[in-house]
ZAVEXGU-259796 format. One record per residue (C-alpha): residue number from 1; residue in three letters; x, y, z. Coordinates in nm, 3 decimals, padded with zeros to 5 digits. Each point is the difference from the previous one (the first is absolute). Last residue first. Layout:
BEGIN
+------+------+---------+---------+---------+
: resi : resn :      c1 :      c2 :      c3 :
+------+------+---------+---------+---------+
:  NUM :  ala :       X :       Y :       Z :
...
+------+------+---------+---------+---------+
//
This chain:
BEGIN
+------+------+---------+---------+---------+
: resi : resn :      c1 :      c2 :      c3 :
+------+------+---------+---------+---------+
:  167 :  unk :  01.758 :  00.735 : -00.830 :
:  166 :  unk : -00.246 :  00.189 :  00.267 :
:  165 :  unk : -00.085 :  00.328 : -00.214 :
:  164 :  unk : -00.106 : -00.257 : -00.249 :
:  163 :  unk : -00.251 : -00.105 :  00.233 :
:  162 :  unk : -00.201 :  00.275 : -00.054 :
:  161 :  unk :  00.059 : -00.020 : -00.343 :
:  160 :  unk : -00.138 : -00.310 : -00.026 :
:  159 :  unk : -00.303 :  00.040 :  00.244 :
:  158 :  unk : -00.115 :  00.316 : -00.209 :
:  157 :  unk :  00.028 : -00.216 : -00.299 :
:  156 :  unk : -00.186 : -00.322 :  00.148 :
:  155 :  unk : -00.260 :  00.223 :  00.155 :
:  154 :  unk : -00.057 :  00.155 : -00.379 :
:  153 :  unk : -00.013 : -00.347 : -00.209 :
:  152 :  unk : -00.223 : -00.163 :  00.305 :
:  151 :  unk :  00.039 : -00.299 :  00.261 :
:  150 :  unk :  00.303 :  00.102 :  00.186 :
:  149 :  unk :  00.250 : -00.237 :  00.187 :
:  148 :  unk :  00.344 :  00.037 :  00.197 :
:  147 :  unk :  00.140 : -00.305 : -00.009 :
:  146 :  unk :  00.252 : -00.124 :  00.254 :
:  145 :  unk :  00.247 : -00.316 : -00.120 :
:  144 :  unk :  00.259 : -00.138 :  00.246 :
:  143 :  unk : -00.202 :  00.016 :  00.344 :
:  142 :  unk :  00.148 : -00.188 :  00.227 :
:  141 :  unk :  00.231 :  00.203 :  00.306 :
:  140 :  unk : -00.093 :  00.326 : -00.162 :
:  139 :  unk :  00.151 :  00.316 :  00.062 :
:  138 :  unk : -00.296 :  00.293 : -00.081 :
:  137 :  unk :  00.106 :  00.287 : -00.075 :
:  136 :  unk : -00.075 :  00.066 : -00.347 :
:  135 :  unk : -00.336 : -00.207 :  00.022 :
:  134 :  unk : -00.064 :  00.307 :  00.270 :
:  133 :  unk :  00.037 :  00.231 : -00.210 :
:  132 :  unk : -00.160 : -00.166 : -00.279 :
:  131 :  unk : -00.287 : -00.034 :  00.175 :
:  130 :  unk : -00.016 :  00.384 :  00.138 :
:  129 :  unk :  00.074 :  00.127 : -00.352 :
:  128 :  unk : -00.246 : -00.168 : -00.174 :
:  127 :  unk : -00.234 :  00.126 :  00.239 :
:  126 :  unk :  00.095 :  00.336 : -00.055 :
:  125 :  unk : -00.069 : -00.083 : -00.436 :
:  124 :  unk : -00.333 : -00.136 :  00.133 :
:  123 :  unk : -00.142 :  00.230 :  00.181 :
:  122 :  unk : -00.145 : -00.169 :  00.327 :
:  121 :  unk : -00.391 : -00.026 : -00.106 :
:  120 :  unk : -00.091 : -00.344 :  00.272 :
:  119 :  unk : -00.182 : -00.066 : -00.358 :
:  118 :  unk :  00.350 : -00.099 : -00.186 :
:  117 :  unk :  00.323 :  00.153 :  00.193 :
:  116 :  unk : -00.014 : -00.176 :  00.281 :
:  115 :  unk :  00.246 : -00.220 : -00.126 :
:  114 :  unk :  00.137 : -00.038 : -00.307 :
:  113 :  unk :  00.017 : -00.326 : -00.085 :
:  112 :  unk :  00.246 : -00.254 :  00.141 :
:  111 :  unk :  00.132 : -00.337 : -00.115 :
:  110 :  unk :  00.190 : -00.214 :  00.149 :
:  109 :  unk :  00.279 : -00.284 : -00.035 :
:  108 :  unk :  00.254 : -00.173 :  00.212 :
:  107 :  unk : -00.239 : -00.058 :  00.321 :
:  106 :  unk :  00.131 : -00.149 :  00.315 :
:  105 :  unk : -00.317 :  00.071 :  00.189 :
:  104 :  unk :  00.154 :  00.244 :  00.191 :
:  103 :  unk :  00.117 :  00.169 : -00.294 :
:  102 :  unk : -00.337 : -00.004 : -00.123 :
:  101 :  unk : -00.145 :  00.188 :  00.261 :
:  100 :  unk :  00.274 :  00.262 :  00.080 :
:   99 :  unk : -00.017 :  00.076 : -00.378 :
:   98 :  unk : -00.358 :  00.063 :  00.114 :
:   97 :  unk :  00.036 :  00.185 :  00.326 :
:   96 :  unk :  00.320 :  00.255 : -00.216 :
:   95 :  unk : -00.321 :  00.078 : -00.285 :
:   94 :  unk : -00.297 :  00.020 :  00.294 :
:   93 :  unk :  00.248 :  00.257 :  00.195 :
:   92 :  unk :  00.089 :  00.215 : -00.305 :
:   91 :  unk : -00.375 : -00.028 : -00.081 :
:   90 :  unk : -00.173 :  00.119 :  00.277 :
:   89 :  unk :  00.305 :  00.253 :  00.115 :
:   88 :  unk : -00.084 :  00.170 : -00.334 :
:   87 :  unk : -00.387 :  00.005 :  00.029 :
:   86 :  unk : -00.238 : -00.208 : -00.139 :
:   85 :  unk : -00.408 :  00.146 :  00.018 :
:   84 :  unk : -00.259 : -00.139 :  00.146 :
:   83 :  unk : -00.126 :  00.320 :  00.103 :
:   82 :  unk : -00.095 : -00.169 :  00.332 :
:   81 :  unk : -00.030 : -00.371 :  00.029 :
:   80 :  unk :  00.124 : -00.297 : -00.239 :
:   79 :  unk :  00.378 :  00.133 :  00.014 :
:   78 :  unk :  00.203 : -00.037 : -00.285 :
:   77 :  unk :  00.350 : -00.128 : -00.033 :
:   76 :  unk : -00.124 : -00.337 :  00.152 :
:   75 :  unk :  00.233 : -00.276 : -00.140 :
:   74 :  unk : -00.127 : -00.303 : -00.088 :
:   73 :  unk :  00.302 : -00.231 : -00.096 :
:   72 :  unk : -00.124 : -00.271 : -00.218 :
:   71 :  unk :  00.196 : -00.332 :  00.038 :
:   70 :  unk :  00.078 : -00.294 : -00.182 :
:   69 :  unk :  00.017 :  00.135 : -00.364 :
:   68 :  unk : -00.177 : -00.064 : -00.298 :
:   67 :  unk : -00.399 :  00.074 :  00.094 :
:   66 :  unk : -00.217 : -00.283 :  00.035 :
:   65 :  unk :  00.010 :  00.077 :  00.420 :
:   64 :  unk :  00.277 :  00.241 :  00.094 :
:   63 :  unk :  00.040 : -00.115 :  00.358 :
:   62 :  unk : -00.051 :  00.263 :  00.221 :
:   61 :  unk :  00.197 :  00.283 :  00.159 :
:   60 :  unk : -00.092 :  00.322 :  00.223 :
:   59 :  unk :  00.160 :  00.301 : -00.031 :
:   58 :  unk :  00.040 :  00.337 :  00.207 :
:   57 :  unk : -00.008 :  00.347 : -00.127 :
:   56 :  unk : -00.360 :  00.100 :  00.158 :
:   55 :  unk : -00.010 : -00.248 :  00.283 :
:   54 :  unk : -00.210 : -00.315 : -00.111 :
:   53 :  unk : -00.333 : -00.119 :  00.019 :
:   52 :  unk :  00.047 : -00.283 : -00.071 :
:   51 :  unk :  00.125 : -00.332 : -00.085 :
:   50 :  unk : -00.316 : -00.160 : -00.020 :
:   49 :  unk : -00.068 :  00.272 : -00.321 :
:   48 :  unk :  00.318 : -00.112 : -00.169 :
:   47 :  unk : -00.124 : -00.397 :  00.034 :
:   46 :  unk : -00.354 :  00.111 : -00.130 :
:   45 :  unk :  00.083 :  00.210 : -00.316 :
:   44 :  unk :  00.266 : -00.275 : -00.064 :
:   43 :  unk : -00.259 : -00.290 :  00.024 :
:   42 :  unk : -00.200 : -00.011 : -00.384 :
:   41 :  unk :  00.260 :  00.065 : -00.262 :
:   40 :  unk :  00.343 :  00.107 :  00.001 :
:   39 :  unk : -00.010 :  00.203 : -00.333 :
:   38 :  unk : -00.311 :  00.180 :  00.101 :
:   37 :  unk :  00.125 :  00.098 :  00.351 :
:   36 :  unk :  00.346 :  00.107 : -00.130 :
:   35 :  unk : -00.167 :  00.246 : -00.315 :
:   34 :  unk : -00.251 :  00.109 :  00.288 :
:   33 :  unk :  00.302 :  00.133 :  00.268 :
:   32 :  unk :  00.214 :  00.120 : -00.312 :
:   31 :  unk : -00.335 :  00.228 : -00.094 :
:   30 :  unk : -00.341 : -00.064 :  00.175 :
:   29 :  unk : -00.120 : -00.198 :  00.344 :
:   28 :  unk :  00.215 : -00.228 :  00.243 :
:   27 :  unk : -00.095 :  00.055 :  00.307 :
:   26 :  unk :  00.281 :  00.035 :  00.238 :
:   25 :  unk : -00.125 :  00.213 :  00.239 :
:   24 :  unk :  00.286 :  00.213 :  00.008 :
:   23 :  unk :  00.025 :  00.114 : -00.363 :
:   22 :  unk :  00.225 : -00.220 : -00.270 :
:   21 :  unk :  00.189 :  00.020 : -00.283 :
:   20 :  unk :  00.052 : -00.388 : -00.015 :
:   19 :  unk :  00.366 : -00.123 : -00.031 :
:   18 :  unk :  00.103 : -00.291 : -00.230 :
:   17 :  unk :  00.225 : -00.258 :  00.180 :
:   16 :  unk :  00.191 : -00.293 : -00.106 :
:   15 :  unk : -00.040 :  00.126 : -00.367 :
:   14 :  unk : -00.175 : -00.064 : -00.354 :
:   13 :  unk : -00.166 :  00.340 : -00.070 :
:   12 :  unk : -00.380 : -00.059 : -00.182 :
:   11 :  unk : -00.156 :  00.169 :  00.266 :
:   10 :  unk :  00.225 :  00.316 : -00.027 :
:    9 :  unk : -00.117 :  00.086 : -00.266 :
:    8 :  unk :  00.243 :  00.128 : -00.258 :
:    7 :  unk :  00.313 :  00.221 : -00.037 :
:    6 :  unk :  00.321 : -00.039 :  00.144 :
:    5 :  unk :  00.252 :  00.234 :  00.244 :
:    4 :  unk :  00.315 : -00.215 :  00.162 :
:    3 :  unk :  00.137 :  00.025 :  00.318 :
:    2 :  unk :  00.365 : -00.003 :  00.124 :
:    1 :  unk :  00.045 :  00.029 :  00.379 :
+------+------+---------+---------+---------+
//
């Protein structure tokens, strides 16, 4: 599947579904998982949490509240017991669960950060490699338009080349 790499928040995406880098309880705290819970307003942190907790690597959905899309996709690449930590299996299975997601929702557009790789302490330029991997070989029945999303100058550059490997 073709994906593209942008810059930005992820917040201010416009798509059917944005996807939450999430940890198993579902509580939405710092980084994409704060940026999403801001922009929504009051609710999302409570809808995600009723949906868990999860499996590590499983998703739960919601609606997307004031944010620009109609779903977010909370997937839980990071586990809230033990080390905490994201692993590879964590977030190749919480990347393929949420393009399962929206796909069953009959979703055209998404947006993905990269996941696991923010406090859950995955490196990022690996984690890169497991998303896009599995962006790569994904066959979509709906989606049309998959973004790959990073917030700073230096994730966005090790995300691009990363994915350049993928072209």
């Amino acid at each position: 599947m073709q994906f593209t790499v942008v810059q930005g928040d992820i917040a201010a995406q416009s798509a059917d579904a944005l996807v939450n880098a999430a940890g198993t309880s579902l509580r939405m705290g710092s980084g994409v998982a704060g940026a999403l819970r801001r922009g929504a307003g009051t609710g999302i942190n409570e809808a995600a949490m009723a949906k868990g907790p999860v499996d590590l690597g499983e998703c739960a959905v919601t609606d997307a509240f004031d944010l620009d899309a109609d779903y977010v996709v909370h997937a839980a690449a990071m586990p809230h017991y033990g080390d905490g930590k994201a692993t590879e299996q964590s977030i190749r299975d919480a990347t393929r669960n949420a393009l399962s997601a929206a796909e069953a929702r009959g979703c055209e557009s998404l947006v993905i950060p990269a996941l696991g790789c923010g406090v859950a302490g995955f490196d990022l330029r690996e984690g890169a490699r497991i998303i896009c991997e599995e962006l790569a070989a994904w066959e979509p029945t709906s989606l049309t338009d998959v973004r790959f999303i990073a917030y700073s100058d230096d994730e966005y550059e090790t995300v691009r080349e990363v994915a350049g490997e993928f072209e």
